[in-house]
N, C-alpha and C positions, 0 to 999 in steps of 0.2 A: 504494500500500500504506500503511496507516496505522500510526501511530508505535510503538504497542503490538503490529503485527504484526509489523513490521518488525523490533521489537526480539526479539519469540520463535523469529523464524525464524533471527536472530543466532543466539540461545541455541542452536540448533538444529545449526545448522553447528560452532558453537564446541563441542558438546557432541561433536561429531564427531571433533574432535582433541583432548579434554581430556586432562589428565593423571592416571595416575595414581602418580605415584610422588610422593608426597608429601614425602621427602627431601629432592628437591633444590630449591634456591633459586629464586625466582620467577622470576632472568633464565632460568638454566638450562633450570628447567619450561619458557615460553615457545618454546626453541629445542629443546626433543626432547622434543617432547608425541607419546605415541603414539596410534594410532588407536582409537577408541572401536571395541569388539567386533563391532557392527552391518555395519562398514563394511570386516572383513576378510573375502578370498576365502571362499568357502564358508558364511557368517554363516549362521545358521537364519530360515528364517518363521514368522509366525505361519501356521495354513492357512487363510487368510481376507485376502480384499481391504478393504482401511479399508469402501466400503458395505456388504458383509457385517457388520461388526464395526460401522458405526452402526444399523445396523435391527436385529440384535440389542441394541445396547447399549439403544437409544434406548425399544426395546421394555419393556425393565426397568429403566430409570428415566424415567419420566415428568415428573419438576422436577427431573431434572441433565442435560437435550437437548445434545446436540452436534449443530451446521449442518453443514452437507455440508460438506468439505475442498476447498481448491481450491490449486491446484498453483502453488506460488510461483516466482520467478523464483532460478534458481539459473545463472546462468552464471560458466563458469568454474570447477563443480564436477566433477571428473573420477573422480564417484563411481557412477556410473553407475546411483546409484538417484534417484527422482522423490521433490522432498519435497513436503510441501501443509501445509495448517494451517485451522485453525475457530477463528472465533473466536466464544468465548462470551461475553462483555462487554470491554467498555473494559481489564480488568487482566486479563484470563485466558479462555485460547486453547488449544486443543491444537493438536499437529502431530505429524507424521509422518515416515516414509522407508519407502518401498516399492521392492519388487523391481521392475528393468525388466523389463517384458516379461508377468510373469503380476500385478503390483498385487500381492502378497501384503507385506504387514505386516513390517518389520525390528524398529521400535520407534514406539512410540506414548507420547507425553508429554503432562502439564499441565505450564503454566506460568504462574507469578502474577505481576504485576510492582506490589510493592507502592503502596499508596497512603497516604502521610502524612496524617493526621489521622483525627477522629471516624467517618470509614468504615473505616477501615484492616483491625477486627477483625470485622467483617461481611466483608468483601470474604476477606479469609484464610478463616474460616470456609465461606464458599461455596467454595475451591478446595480446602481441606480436605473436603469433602463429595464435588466430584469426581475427587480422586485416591483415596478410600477404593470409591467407585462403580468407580474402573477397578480395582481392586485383586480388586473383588469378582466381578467380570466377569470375570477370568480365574481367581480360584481362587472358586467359588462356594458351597466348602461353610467358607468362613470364615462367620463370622457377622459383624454390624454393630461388635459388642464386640470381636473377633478382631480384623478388619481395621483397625480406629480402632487398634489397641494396635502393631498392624506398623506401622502407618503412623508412626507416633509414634516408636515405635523406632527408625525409617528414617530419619527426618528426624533426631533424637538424633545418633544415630552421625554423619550428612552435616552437620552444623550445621557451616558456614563452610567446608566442605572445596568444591572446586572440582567433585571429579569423586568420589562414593561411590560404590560397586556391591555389592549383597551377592545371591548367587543363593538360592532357595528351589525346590531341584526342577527343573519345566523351565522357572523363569520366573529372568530378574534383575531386580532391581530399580534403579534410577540416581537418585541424587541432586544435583544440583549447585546449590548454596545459595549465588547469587553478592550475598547480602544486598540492600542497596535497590536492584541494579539486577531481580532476582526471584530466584522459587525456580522448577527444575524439576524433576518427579518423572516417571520413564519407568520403562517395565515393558516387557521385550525377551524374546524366546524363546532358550533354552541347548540347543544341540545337544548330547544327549546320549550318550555311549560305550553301544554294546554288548555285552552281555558274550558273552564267547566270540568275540568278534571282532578 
């Protein structure tokens, strides 16, 4: 596995225990991180398997491709879903976590892992391009103006914070801005109450 995957699939796992109580002190945070939403009993899917969601996605963007995912080594995670990850260049990758048994979608992330120097604002800009892509892939009647401006937002609010989450409907959004080691953006589906129930 190579070093930039290796390092999002971290992201990945650690975005699985992040914290959000931002109160307590960083030993504390550490020892009672609770579990990120995805990965409690009952969590919602997306209804679509990650290759469902590339041949759609891939179909509607033609110069932001995501490669096939392929299933990373998770031993020792007693989470019972399957993760995977694509990688789209050298700093930025997406990954996943899917349901055992039917593939269906928990949460789907980009992640940057920044680059010091003269490429740095190229290289953001392109992962800026495809978290605005997935954003718009799940709510499609944003427009390019709409989603650039949530996105922005999202990241605003998440700046340096470990573990963001703000829902919109039946989608959350996740930010965890762990500065130059990267940034990740994930978009997770919210089980929603019925009424009358």
């Amino acid at each position: 596995m190579n070093k930039a995957l290796f390092t999002g699939f971290t992201l990945l796992v650690w975005l699985s225990t992040a914290s959000v109580r931002a109160e307590a002190d960083p030993q504390e945070r550490a020892e009672h991180m609770p579990t990120a939403p995805y990965l409690l009993a009952g969590a919602p899917t997306f209804d679509m398997t990650i290759g469902q969601f590339r041949e759609k996605y891939n179909a509607i963007n033609p110069k932001l491709q995501i490669a096939e995912y392929r299933a990373t080594d998770s031993r020792g995670d007693k989470s019972n879903l399957t993760r995977a990850a694509s990688k789209i260049n050298e700093n930025l990758y997406s990954s996943t976590a899917l349901e055992q048994g039917t593939g269906k979608i928990k949460t789907l992330q980009i992640t940057w892992l920044p680059v010091p120097g003269p490429e740095e604002k190229a290289a953001r800009d392109k992962a800026l391009a495809y978290m605005i892509a997935l954003t718009r892939f799940f709510e499609p009647t944003l427009t390019q103006e709409q989603s650039q401006k949530r996105l922005d937002d999202l990241l605003s609010k998440g700046k340096g914070s470990r573990y963001y989450a703000q829902a919109e409907g039946a989608l959350r959004y996740v930010v965890a801005d762990n500065g130059e080691k990267g940034l990740t953006f994930a978009i997770e589906p919210v089980k929603l109450a019925l009424n009358g129930g």
